[in-house]
C-alpha positions in Angstrom: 0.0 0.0 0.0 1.3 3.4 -1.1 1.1 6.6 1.2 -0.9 7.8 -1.4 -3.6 4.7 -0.9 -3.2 5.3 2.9 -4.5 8.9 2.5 -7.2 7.6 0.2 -8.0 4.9 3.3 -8.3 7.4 6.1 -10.1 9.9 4.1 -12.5 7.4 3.3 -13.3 6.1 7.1 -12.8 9.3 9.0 -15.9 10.7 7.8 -17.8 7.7 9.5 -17.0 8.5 12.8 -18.5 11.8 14.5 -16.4 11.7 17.6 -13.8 12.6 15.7 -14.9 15.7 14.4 -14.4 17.7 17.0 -12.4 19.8 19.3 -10.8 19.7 22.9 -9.7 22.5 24.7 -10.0 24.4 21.3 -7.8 22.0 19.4 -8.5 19.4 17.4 -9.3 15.2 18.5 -6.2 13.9 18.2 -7.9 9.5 19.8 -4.9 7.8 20.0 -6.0 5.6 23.1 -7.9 2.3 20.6 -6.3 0.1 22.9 -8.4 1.0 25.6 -11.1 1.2 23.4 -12.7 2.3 19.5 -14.8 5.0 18.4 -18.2 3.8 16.9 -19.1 4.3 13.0 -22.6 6.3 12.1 -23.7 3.4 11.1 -23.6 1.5 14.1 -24.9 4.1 16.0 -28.0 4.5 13.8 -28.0 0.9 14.3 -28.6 1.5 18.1 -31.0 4.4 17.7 -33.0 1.8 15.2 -33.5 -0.8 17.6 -34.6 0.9 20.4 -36.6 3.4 18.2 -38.3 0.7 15.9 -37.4 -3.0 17.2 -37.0 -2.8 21.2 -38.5 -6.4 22.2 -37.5 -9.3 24.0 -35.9 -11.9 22.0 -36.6 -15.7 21.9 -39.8 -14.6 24.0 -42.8 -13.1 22.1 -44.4 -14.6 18.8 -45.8 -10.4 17.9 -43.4 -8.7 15.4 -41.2 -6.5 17.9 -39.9 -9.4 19.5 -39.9 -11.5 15.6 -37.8 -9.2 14.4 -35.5 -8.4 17.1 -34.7 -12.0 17.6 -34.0 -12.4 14.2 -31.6 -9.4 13.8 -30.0 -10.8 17.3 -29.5 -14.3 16.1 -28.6 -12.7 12.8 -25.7 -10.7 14.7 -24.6 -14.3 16.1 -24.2 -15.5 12.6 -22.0 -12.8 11.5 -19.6 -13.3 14.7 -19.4 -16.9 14.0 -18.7 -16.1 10.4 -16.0 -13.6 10.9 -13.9 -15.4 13.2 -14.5 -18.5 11.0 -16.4 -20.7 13.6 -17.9 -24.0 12.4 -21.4 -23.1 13.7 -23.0 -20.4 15.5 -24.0 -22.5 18.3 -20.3 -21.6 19.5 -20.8 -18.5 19.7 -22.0 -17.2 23.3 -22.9 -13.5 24.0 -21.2 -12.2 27.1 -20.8 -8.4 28.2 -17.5 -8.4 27.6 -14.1 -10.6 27.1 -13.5 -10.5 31.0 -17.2 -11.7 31.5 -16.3 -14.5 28.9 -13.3 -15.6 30.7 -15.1 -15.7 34.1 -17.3 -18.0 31.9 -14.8 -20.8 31.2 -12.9 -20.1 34.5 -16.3 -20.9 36.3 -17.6 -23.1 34.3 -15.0 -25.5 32.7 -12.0 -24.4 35.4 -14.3 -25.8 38.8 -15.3 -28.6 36.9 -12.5 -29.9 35.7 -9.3 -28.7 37.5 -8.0 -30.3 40.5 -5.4 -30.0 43.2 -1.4 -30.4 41.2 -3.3 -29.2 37.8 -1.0 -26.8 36.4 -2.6 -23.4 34.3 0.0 -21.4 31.6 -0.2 -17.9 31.4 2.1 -15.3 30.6 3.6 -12.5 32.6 2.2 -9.8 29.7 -1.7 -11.2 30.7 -4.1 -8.3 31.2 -5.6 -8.6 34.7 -8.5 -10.3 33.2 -7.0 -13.6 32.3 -5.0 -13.6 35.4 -7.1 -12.9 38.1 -9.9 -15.4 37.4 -7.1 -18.4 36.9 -6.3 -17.3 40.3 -9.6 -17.4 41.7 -10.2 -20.6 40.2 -6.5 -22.0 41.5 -7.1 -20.8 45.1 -10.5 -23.2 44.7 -9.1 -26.1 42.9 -5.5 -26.5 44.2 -4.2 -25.7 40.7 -1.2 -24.0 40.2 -0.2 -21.0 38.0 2.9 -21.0 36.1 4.1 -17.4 34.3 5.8 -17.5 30.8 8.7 -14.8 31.0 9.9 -12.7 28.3 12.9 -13.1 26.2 15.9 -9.9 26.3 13.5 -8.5 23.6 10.4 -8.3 25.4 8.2 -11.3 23.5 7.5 -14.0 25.1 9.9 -16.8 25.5 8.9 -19.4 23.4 11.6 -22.3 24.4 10.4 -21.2 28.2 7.2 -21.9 27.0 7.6 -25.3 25.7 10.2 -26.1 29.1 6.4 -25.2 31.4 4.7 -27.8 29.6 4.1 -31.0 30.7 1.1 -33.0 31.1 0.5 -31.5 34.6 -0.6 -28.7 32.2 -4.0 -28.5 31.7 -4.7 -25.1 30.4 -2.9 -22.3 28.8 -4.6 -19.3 28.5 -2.6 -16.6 26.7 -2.9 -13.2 25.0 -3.1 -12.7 21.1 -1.6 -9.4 20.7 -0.2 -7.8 24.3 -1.8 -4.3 24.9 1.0 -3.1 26.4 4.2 -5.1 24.6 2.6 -4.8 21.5 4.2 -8.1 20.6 2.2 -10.9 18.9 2.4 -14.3 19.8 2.9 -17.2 17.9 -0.7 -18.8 19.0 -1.2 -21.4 16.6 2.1 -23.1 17.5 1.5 -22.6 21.5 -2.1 -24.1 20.7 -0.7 -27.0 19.2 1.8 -27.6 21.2 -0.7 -27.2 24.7 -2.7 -30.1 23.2 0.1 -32.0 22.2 0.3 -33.0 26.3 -3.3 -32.8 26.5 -3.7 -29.2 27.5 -6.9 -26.9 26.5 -6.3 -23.2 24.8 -8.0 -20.2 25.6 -7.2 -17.1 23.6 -7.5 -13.3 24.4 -7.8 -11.8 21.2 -9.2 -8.7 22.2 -6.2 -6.3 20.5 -6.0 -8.6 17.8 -9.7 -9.3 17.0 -10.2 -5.5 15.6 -6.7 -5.7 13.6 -5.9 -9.1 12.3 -8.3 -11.7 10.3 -9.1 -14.8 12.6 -9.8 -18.3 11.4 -10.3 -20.5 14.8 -10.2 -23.3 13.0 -6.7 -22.8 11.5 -5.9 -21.5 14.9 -7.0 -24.6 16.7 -7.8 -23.0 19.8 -10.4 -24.4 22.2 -11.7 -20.8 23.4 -11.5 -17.6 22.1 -12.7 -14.4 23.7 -12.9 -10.7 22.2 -14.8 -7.4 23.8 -16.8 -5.7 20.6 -16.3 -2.0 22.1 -12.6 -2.4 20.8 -13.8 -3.4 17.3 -16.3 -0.8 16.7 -19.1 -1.5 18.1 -20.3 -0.3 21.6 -19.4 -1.1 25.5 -21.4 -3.6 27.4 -21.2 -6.5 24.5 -18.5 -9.4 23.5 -18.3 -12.6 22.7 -16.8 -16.0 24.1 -16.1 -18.5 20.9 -15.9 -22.2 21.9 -15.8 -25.3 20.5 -19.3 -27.3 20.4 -18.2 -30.0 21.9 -16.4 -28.4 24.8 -19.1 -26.0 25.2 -22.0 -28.9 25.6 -19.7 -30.7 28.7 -19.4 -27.2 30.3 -22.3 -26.7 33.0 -24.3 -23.2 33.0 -22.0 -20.5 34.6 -25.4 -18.1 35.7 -29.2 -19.1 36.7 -32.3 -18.0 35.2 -34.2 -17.2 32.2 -33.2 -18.1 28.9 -30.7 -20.8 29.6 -33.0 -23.3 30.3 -34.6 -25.9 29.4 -37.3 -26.6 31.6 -37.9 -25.6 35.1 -39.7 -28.0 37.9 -40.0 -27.5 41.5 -36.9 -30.1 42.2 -34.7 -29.5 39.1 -34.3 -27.8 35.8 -32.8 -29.3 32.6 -30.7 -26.8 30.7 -31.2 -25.3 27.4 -29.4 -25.7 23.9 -26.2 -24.1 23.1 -25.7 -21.2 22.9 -28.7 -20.4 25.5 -27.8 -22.6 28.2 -24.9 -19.4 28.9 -27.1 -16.5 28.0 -29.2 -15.9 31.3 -31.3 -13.2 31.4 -32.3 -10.6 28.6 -29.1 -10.0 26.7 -27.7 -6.9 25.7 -29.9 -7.1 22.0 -29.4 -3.7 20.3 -25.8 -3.7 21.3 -25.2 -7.6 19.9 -26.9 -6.6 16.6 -25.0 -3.1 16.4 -21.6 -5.7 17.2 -22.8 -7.4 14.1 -23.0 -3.8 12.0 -19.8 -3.4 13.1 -18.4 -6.6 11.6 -20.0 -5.7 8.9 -18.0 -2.5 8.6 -14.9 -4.3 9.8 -14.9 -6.6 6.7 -16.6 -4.1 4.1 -13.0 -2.5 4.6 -11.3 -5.6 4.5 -8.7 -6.5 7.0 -5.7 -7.1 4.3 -6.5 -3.2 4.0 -6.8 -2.4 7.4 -3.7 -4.4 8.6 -1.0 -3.1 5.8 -2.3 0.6 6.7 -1.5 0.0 10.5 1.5 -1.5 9.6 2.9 1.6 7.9 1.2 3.9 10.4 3.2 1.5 13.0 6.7 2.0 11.0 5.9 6.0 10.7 5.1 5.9 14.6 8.4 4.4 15.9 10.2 6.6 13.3 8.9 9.5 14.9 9.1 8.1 18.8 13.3 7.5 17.6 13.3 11.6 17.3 12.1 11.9 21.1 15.1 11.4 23.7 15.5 9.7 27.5 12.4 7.7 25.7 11.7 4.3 26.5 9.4 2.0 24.6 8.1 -0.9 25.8 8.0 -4.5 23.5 9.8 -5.8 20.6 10.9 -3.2 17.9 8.7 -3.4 14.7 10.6 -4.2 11.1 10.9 -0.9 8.4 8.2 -1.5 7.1 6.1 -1.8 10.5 5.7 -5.5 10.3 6.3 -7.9 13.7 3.5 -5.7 16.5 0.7 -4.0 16.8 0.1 -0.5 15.9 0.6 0.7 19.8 3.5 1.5 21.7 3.7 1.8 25.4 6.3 4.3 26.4 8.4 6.5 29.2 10.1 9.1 29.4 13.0 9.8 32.1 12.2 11.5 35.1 8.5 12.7 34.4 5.4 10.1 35.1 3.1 9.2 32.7 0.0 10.9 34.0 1.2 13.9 33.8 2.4 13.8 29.8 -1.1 12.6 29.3 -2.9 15.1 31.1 -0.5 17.9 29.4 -1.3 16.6 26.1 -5.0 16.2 26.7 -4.8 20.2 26.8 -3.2 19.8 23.1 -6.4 17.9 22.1 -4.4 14.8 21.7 -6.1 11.9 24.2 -3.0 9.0 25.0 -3.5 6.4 27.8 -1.6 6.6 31.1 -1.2 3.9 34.0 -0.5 0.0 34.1 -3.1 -0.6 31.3 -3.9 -3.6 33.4 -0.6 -5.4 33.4 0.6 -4.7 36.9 2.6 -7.6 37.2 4.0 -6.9 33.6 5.3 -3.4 34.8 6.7 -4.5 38.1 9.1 -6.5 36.2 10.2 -3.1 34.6 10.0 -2.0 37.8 8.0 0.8 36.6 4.6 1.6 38.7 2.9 2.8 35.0 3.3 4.0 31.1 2.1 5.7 28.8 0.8 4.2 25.5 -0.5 5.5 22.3 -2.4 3.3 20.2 -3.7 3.9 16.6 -6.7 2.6 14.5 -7.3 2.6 10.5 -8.8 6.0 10.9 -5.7 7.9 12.6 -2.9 9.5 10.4 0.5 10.4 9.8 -0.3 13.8 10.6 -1.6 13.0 13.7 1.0 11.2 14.3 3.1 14.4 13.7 1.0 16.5 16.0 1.7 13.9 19.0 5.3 13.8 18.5 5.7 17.6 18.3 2.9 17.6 21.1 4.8 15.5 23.2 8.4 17.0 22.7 7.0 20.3 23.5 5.9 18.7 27.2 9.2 16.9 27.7 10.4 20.6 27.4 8.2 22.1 29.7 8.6 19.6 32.4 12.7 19.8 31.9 12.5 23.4 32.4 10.8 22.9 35.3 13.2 20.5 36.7 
C-alpha cells in the first residue's frame, strides 16, 4: 500500500466516525487511546438508535413482530460473529458483556469442573488482569497451580520457556493474542498445538487482535477464544466467548435463570441448547446486533487493507518516537516496514510520570492512555509503577501522528524546564 492509498483509506473512514470531528480544549481530537477502546461508525450508532426506536422487544420470547424481528436481527448478529472469526457453527458463539465476563465463563464453568489439586494453568507475565485474576480465583478453589511464561531480552514471550512449562500436569494455557501493552504478537497457533500435544486446553484473548488481524479458529486450533466488541467498533457492554461445540455442551451453565434453560420443575431444571444454556437473562440485544454492524463494517474495509495501513502507520510511529530522547518504549521493535507488532506503543520518558504527559497533552487535544493498562505484574518486572501508551486505529494518520510527536516533545520541554 502506497502513502498515497493510505491517505485515500483514512479519508474514506474518517468521515464515519463523529467523535472525531471535534475539538478539545479548542484543538482538534487527536484519539490515539484504541487500545483501551474504539470509536463507533454512524452506522452503528444508527443501528442503536433503530433498535430501540423501531425493534425494542425481548428476543426468543414473544411470537408479535417487535420481538420477531428483534430476535432475528439478534440471532442474525450471532451469525456474522461466527462467520468472521470462521467458527464452524454459530452454536459456539455465546454472547457475554465483555471478554473479561467470557473468561469468568470458562474459568467458572469448565476451570471448577475440571481442574484439580497439582493441575497446572500457563499464562504469561504480559496477561491483562482479566486472564490472570480469574485463573487465580479458580487456583485458590481447585488446588491448581499458576505457572508465568517470561519474556525473552526483547520483550516477546519466551517461546523455548514456554515449551520447558509444559508438561502433562498442564491442563490449560490461557494466553494473549496481541499484548496491549508489549505490542508483541504471539505465535498462537504453534502454542495451541503444542498445549494439546500434552493434553492441555487453549484459551485465547484476542481482544487487541480481534479488531486488527483476520481470525480463522479453525486454523488456529484454539479451544476458546474471547474478544470485547467495544474495541472493534461496536459499543461497550457486549462481547463474545467462541468455543468449541463440543467443549461447550460438557461445560455446565456459569449463571441461573431465564433463557438458559430448558425446563424448570420445583426439584430440578434441565438446561437449554447451546448457545442459550450461557445466556441468562435478557441480553444486551441492540448492542449484539450493532456488534454485528460493526463486523459488517470491519470486513466491508477488509482486513488485508486495514492491517498493511496499521503496519505503515506503525513503522511512521516508531520513526517519529526515535526523534524523542531519554524515551523508552516498551516491546519488541517493529521491522521498516512496521511489520512484527501491533500498531501501539507503550512508552516512558525519564524522570516525568506518565500521568502527567497525558494530562499535558490532553490540553493539546491529543487523548493517550496513562497507567498500568492492566498489566501490573508486567510493569513490576520493569519495575515501573505505569506507562504511557499511544495506540492507533485505520482511521488515525501520519499527521496526527506528527501533531503527537511535536505535542509530546514540547511537554518533555516544559517539564525539563521545570526540573
Amino acid at each position: 500500500m502506497t502513502a498515497i492509498q493510505e491517505k485515500t483509506l483514512a479519508a474514506k473512514v474518517r468521515s464515519d466516525f463523529p467523535i472525531l470531528q471535534q475539538q478539545i480544549h479548542g484543538k482538534p481530537l487527536i484519539y490515539l487511546d484504541n487500545a483501551a477502546t474504539s470509536q463507533k461508525p454512524l452506522i452503528v450508532l444508527d443501528t442503536l438508535r433503530h433498535y430501540y426506536e423501531k425493534d425494542n422487544a425481548n428476543v426468543h420470547r414473544g411470537a408479535h413482530s417487535l420481538s420477531v424481528r428483534a430476535t432475528e436481527a439478534y440471532e442474525g448478529a450471532r451469525n456474522k460473529v461466527a462467520k468472521f472469526i470462521n467458527a464452524q457453527s454459530s452454536q459456539e458463539i455465546v454472547f457475554t458483556r465483555n471478554a473479561t465476563e467470557a473468561i469468568n465463563l470458562v474459568a467458572y464453568s469448565w476451570g471448577l469442573t475440571n481442574l484439580k489439586p497439582g493441575d497446572e494453568i500457563i499464562i504469561s507475565v504480559m496477561e491483562h488482569h482479566s486472564n490472570i485474576v480469574p485463573w487465580q480465583m479458580i487456583a485458590q478453589k481447585t488446588g491448581a497451580v499458576i505457572k508465568y511464561v517470561p519474556l525473552t531480552e526483547q520483550e516477546e514471550l519466551d517461546l523455548y520457556q514456554f515449551k520447558a512449562l509444559l508438561s502433562e500436569k498442564t491442563k490449560l494455557v490461557a494466553i494473549v493474542h496481541v499484548s496491549n501493552t508489549l505490542g508483541c504478537i504471539n505465535p498462537v497457533e504453534e502454542i495451541t498445538s503444542l498445549a494439546h500435544k500434552v493434553g492441555a486446553k487453549v484459551l485465547i484473548d484476542a481482544c487487541q487482535s480481534v479488531p486488527h488481524l483476520a481470525i480463522n479458529v479453525q486454523q488456529m486450533g484454539c479451544d476458546w477464544l474471547v474478544a470485547s466488541g467495544h474495541k472493534m467498533c461496536a459499543p461497550t457492554g457486549i462481547g463474545f466467548l467462541y468455543g468449541k461445540k463440543e467443549i461447550l455442551e460438557e461445560m455446565p451453565p456459569f449463571l441461573g435463570g431465564g433463557e438458559m434453560i430448558g425446563e424448570v420443575f420445583f426439584d430440578g431444571f434441565t438446561y437449554g441448547e447451546l448457545p442459550h444454556k450461557f445466556e441468562a437473562g435478557t441480553p444486551a440485544i441492540g448492542e449484539a446486533i450493532a456488534l454485528g454492524v460493526a463486523v459488517d463494517y470491519l470486513t466491508g474495509i477488509g482486513f488485508d487493507q486495514i492491517h498493511a495501513y496499521e503496519e505503515e502507520l506503525t513503522a511512521y510511529l516508531f520513526k517519529k518516537l526515535e526523534e524523542v530522547p531519554n524515551l523508552r518504549v516498551y516491546g519488541p521493535k517493529p521491522t521498516l516496514d512496521g511489520k512484527g507488532r501491533a500498531a501501539l506503543a507503550s512508552f516512558n520518558v525519564e524522570g516525568i510520570h506518565g500521568s502527567d504527559l497525558s494530562t499535558l497533552l490532553d490540553n493539546e487535544g491529543v487523548a493517550i492512555r496513562s497507567g498500568h493498562h492492566c498489566t501490573q505484574p508486567l510493569h513490576r518486572l520493569f519495575d515501573a509503577s505505569g506507562s504511557a501508551r499511544v495506540s492507533l486505529y485505520f482511521y488515525n494518520t501520519r499527521s496526527e501522528i506528527d501533531s503527537f510527536i511535536l505535542a509530546l516533545k514540547e511537554t518533555i520541554d516544559f517539564f525539563t524546564q521545570m526540573m
